[in-house]
C-alpha positions in Angstrom: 7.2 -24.3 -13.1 4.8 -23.6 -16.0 4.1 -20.8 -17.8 0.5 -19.3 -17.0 -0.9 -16.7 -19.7 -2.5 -14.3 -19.7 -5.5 -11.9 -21.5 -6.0 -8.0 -20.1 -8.7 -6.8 -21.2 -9.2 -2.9 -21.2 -12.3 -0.7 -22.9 -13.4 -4.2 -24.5 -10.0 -4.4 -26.0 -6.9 -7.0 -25.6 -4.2 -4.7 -24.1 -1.1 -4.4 -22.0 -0.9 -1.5 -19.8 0.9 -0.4 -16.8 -1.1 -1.4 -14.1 -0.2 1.4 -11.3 -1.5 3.7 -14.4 -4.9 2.5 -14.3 -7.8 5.2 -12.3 -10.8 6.6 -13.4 -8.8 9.2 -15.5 -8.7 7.4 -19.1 -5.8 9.8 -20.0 -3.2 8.8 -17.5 -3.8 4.9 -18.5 0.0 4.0 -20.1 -0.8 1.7 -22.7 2.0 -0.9 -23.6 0.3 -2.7 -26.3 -3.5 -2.4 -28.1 -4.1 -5.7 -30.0 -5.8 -5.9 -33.5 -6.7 -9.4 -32.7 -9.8 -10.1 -29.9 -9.7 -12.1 -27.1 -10.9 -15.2 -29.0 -7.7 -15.2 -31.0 -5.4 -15.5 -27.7 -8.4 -18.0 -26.3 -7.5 -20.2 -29.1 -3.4 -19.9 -29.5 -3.7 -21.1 -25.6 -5.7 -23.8 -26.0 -3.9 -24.9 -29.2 -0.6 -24.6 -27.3 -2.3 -26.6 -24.3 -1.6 -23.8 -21.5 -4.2 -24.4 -18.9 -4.9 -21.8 -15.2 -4.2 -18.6 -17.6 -6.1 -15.8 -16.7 -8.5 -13.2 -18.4 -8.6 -10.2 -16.3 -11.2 -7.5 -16.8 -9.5 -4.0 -16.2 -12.6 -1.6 -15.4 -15.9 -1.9 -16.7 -17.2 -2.5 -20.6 -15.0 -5.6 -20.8 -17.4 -8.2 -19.8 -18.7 -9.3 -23.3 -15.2 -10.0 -24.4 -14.3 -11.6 -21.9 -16.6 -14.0 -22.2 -15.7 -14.9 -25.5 -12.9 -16.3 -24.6 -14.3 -18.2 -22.2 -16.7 -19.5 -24.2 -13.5 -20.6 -26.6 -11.6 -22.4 -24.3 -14.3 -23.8 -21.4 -12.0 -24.8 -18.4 -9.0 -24.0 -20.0 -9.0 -20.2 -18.3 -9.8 -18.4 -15.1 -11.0 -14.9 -15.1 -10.9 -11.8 -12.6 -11.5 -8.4 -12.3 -15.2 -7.1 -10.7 -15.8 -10.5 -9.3 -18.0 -10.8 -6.5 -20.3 -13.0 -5.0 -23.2 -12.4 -7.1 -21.6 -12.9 -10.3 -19.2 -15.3 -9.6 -21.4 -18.1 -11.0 -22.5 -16.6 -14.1 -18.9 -16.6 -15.4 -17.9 -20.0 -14.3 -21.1 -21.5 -16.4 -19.7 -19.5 -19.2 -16.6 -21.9 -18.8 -14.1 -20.2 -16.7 -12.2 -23.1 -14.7 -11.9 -20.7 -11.6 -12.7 -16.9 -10.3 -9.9 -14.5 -9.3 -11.0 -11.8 -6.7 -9.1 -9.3 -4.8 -10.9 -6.0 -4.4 -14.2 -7.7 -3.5 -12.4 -9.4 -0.2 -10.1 -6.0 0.4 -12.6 -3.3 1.6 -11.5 -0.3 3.5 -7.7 -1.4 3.7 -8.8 -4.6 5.5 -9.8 -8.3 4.3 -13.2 -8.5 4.6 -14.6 -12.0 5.9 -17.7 -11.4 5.1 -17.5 -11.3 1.0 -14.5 -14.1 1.7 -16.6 -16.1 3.2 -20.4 -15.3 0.8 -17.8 -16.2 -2.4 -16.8 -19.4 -0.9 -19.5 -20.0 0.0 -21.2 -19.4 -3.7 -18.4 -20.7 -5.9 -16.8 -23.1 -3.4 -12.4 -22.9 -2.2 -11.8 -25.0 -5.3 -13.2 -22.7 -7.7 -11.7 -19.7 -6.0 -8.0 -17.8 -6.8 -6.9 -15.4 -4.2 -5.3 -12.7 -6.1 -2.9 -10.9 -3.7 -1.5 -7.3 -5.5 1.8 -6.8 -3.9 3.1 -3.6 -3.2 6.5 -2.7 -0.8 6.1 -0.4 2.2 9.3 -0.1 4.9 11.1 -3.5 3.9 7.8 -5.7 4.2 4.8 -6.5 1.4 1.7 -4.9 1.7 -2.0 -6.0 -0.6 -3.2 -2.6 -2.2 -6.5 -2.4 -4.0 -9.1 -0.6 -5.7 -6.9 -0.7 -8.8 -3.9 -0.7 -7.1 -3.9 2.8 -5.3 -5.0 1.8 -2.1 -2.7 0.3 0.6 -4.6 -2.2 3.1 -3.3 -3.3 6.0 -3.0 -6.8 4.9 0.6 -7.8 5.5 1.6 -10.7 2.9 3.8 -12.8 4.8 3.9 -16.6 6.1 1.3 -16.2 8.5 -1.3 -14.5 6.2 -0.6 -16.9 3.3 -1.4 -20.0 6.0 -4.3 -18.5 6.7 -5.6 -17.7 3.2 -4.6 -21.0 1.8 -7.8 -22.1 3.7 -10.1 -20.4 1.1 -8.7 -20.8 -1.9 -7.5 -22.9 -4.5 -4.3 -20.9 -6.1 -2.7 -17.6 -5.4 -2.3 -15.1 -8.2 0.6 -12.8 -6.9 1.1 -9.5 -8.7 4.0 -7.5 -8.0 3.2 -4.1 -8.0 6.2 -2.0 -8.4 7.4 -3.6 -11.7 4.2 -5.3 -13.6 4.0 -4.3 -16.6 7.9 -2.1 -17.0 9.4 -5.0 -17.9 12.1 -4.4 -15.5 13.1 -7.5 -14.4 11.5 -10.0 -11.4 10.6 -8.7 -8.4 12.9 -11.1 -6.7 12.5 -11.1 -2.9 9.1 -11.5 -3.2 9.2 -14.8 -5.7 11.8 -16.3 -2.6 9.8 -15.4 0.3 6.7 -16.6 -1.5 8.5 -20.0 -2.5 9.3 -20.9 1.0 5.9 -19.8 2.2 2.8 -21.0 -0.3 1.8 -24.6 -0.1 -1.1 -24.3 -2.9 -0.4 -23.3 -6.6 0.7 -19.7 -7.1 1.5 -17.6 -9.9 3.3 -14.9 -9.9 3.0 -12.2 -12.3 5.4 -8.8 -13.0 8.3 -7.7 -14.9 9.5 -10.7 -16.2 11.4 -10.1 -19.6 13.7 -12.7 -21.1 14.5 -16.2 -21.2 17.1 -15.4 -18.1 14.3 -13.6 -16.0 12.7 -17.3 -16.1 15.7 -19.0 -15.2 16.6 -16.9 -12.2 12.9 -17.2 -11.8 13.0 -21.1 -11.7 16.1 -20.5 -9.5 15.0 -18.2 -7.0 11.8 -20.2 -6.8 13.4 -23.9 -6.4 10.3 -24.2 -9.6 7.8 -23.9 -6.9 6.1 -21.3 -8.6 4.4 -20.5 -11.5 4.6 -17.2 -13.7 2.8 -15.1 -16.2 4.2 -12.7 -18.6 2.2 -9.8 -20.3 4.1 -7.0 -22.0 7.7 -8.8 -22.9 5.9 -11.1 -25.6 6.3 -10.9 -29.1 2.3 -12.1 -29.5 1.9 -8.3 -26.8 4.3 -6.2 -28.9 7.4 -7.1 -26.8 10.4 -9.0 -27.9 10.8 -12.4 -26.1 9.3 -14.7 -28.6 5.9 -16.5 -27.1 7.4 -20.1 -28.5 10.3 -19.8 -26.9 8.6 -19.5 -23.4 6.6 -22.1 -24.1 9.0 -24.3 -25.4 11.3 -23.5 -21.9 8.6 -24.0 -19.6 7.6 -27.3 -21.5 11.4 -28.4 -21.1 10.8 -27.8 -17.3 
């Protein structure tokens, strides 16, 4: 299990937000945490702390320039999503990204699209490319949802599906929907099901908030997976103290 980290970006500016919050009405967006410092600072604090496969994620448009800042600060040492496609997927892994993270670009309609699966691949190649797979429930079984996480596909997450998409990709990024960003606690029969089915990296990402969360995590995971935490850190305006994560996860 290690700890993955990670850098939202929002309006050009390091923030943590709720996620389901986020639609073209600015006003509605619930804002968690508005850093003073830029992305180069974090860029830097996970480099120095030698946390590799975090993730800078662009949240709407205007973010770009930021972004690539912190690329730029710590070449190979992050991967980056949000508005990745096939015809800008390049451009951001010269500027030192270690992978690309997609998920609305392959989801269009409610359905996985094969065609901009398979144009990415072929562009940035299945070893440059994470598979990010927003996770949402829907009568007792996981559903992807898109276009900023108001839009249910049909895309069933489930053994199966994950086989299949392992095939393109080189890591999962799972969000869980229903509690990123409320620090509410691990969504937690979605980090079993997706220990016993993933075979490739996979990180999971949503409501974790203490020390404990990351040992039931670890538990509930046989430390299969990997996880991100946003809002709960001290260095994001939350409590649970950024060493101490790293410290536990370095223990692991």
């Amino acid at each position: 299990m290690k700890f993955r980290p990670c850098i939202d970006m929002h309006q050009g500016k390091v923030k943590q937000i709720v996620g389901e919050t986020l639609n073209t009405d600015q006003g509605a967006v619930v804002e968690n945490f508005v850093s003073s410092y830029d992305s180069v600072h974090y860029a830097e604090l996970f480099r120095k702390d030698k946390l590799v496969g975090g993730h800078v994620i662009m949240l709407g448009g205007g973010n770009e320039e930021e972004a690539v800042r912190a690329l730029n600060a710590y070449p190979g040492g992050l991967q980056i999503g949000g508005g990745i496609h096939a015809g800008n997927a390049k451009h951001y892994l010269e500027q030192g990204a270690s992978h690309v993270i997609v998920t609305s670009y392959i989801f269009r309609d409610g359905k996985l699209d094969m065609d901009n699966l398979n144009a990415i691949v072929a562009e940035v190649g299945v070893d440059k490319l994470v598979i990010d797979l927003s996770c949402k429930e829907r009568d007792g079984k996981w559903y992807v949802v898109t276009n900023q996480w108001k839009q249910f596909s049909d895309f069933e997450v489930n053994e199966d599906n994950i086989r299949f998409l392992e095939r393109f990709c080189d890591e999962f990024l799972i969000h869980a929907v229903d509690v990123e960003g409320k620090q509410s606690g691990i969504q937690q029969s979605l980090v079993s099901s997706l220990a016993q089915w993933v075979t490739i990296p996979c990180t999971y990402a949503g409501g974790a908030r203490s020390l404990e969360d990351l040992a039931l995590f670890k538990e509930l995971s046989g430390g299969k997976l990997d996880i991100t935490i946003g809002s709960a850190l001290d260095i994001y305006g939350g409590k649970l103290p950024y060493e101490q994560v790293v410290a536990y996860c370095d223990e692991e």
